[in-house]
N, C-alpha and C positions, 0 to 999 in steps of 0.2 A: 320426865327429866326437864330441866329448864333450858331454856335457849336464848342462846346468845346474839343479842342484835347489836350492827355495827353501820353507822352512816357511813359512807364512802363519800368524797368531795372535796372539790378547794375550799382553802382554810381564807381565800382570802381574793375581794371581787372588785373590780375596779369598775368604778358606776360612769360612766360618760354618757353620750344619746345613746347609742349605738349597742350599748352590753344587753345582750337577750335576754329570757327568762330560761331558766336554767331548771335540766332534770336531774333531783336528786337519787341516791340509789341508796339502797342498803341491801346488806350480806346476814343470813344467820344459819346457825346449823341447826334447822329441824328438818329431822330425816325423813318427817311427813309433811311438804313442805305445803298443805293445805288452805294455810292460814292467809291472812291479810295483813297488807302495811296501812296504815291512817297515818300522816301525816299532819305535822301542824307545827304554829311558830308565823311569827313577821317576817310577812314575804310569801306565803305560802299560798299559791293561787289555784293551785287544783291537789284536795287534799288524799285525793286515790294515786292517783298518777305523780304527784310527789313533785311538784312543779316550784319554782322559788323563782320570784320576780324582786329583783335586786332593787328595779326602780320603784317599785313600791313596798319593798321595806324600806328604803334608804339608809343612809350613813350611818355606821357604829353598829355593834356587836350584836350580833342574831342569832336566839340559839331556838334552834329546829331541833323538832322530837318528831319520833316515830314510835310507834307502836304496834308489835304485830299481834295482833289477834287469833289464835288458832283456838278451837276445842274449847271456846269460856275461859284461857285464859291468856292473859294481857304480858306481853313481852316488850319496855318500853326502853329505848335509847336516846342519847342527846349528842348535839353537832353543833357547836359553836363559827358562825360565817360572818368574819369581818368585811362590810360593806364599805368602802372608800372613793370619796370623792376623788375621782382622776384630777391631777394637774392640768393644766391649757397650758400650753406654749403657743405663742406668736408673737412675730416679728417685723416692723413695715422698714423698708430700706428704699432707697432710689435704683433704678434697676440699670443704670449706665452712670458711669464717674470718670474722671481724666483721672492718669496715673499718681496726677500732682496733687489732688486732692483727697482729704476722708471722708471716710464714707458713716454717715451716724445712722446710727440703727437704735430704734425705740421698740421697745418689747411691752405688749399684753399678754399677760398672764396670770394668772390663779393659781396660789402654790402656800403650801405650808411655810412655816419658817425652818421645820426640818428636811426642807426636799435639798434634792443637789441640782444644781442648774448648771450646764457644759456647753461648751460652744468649739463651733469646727467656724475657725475663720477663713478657710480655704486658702490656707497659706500668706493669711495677711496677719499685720503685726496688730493684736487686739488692746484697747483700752477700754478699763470701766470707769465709768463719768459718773454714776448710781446705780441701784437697782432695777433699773429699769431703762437706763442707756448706756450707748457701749459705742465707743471710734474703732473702726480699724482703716489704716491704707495698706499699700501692696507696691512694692519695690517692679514688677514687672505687670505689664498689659495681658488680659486676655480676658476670660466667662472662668468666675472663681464660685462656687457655691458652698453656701454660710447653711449652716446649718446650728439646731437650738433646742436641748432637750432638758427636759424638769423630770427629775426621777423623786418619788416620793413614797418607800414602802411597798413597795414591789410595783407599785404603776409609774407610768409614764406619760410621755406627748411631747410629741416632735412634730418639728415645723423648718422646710430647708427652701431658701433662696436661693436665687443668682445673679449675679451683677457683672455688667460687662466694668472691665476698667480697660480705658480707652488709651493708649500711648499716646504721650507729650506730646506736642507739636516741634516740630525743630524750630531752630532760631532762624529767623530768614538771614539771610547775606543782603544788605542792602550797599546796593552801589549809587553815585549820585554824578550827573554830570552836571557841570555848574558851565555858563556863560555868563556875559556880562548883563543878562536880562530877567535871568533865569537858575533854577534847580530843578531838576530832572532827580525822581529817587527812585531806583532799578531796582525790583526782587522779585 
């Protein structure tokens, strides 16, 4: 009877440093289940053990086959694995500001023209100046944290700040004693 082979896996990898090499698996129904998987495809770094190195297949559409081998005959399936360059977010800001001042934040990042880009100004009032700079101030003092995320196709990357904003200084009271030689200015 023939048998039915089936990849099991995400349909979809987001490549940064950090994303491992990943074990594939597959499902079939022989009820002698004696046989062997081979594995193959871009990206395929140990072909028994069914191993897929995202960093070296790199970006765009991967399609991985399997083959199980039982008894001389050959039972093969296919798995389509989109590889995608993750987004970068970051953001350099000044990390203290008086209440009276804005505050500009310059962004580095790496992003599609289709990602969404989202910002937590930590309850400050945001403006965009470009794509890649943004004003916000803040009506009260205190440690606000900014936060800045690029979603693009099911990946991401965030990157979050904090900024002291320091309350105004008061206006001094100046008093001034004058004689006939002099001024005295009191505060």
């Amino acid at each position: 009877p023939p048998v039915d082979v089936v990849i099991q896996g995400i349909d979809t990898i987001c490549l940064n440093t950090f994303t491992p090499v990943i074990q594939l698996s597959a499902i079939h129904n022989d009820v002698n289940p004696s046989g062997k998987l081979i594995w193959g495809g871009n990206g395929i770094v140990d072909s028994i053990a069914g191993l897929f190195d995202p960093k070296r297949a790199g970006p765009g559409n991967r399609k991985i086959l399997v083959i199980y081998r039982v008894e001389g005959c050959i039972y093969p399936a296919s798995y389509n694995i989109i590889v995608r360059q993750n987004p970068f977010a970051e953001f350099v800001i000044d990390s203290v500001i008086c209440q009276d001042s804005i505050l500009s934040i310059n962004v580095n990042h790496w992003v599609n023209d289709s990602a969404k880009i989202s910002w937590n100004f930590g309850g400050g009032m945001g403006k965009t100046i470009d794509r890649d700079h943004y004003e916000v101030h803040w009506s009260l003092p205190g440690k606000k944290k900014l936060g800045f995320r690029i979603s693009d196709a099911r990946c991401y990357h965030e990157d979050e700040k904090e900024v002291e904003v320091i309350a105004a200084l008061e206006k001094p009271m100046i008093n001034c004693i004058s004689t006939d030689t002099s001024v005295t200015f009191i505060w």
